[in-house]
N, C-alpha and C positions, 0 to 999 in steps of 0.2 A: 112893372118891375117893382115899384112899391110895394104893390098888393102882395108879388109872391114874397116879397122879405116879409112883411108882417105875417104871412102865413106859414113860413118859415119858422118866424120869433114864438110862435102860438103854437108851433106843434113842439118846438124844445122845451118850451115852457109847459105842455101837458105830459111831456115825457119826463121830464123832470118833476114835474107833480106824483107820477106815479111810481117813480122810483123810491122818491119819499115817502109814500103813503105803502109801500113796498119795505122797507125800512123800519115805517111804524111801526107794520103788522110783526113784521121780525124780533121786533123788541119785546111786544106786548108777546108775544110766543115765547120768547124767554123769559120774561117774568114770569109767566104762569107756568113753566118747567119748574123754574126756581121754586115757587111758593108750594109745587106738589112737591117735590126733594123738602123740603120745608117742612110738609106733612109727614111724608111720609119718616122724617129722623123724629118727630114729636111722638109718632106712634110707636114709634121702638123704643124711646124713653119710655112712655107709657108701659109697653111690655114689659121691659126691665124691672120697670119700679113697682110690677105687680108680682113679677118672679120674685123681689124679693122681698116682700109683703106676705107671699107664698110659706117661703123662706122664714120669714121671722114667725108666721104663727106653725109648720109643723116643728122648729125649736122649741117653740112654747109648749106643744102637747108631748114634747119629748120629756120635757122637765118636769112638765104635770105627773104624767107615767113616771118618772123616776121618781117623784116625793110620793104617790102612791102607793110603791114597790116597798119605796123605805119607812113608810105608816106600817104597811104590811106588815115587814116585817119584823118593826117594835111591836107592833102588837103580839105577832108571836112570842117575840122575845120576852113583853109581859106574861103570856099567857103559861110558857115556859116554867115562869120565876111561879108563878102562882101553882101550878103542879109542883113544884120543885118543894114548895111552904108546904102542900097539903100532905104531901108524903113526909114529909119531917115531922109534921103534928101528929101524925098519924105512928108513927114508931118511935 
């Protein structure tokens, strides 16, 4: 009678052992859920903050092109003025 209660106490006790060890593995499964949702919102930062990196240098060559445009076009504007002299010297 003994024997089967110790045998008893030994089998709830490995049942209980693997409920927990059952438990553990459930936890460590959600951590590592966690830490990939973790990845993967640092990788959309990252995306972001390359869009707009993106972003700030086609600005930059927008503005490049525009003071280009407007070099252009003083230069015309001197080249204008300079015709404009020659023909008055000229009569």
């Amino acid at each position: 009678m003994l024997l089967l209660l110790l045998l008893l106490l030994l089998l709830q006790f490995i049942l209980l052992l693997r409920l927990l060890l059952l438990l553990l593995l459930l936890l460590l499964l959600l951590l590592l859920l966690l830490l990939l949702l973790l990845l993967l919102l640092l990788l959309l930062l990252i995306q972001i903050l390359l869009l707009l990196l993106l972003l700030l240098l086609l600005l930059q060559l927008l503005l490049l092109l525009l003071l280009l445009l407007l070099l252009l076009l003083l230069l015309l504007l001197l080249l204008l003025l300079l015709l404009l002299l020659l023909l008055l010297l000229l009569l």
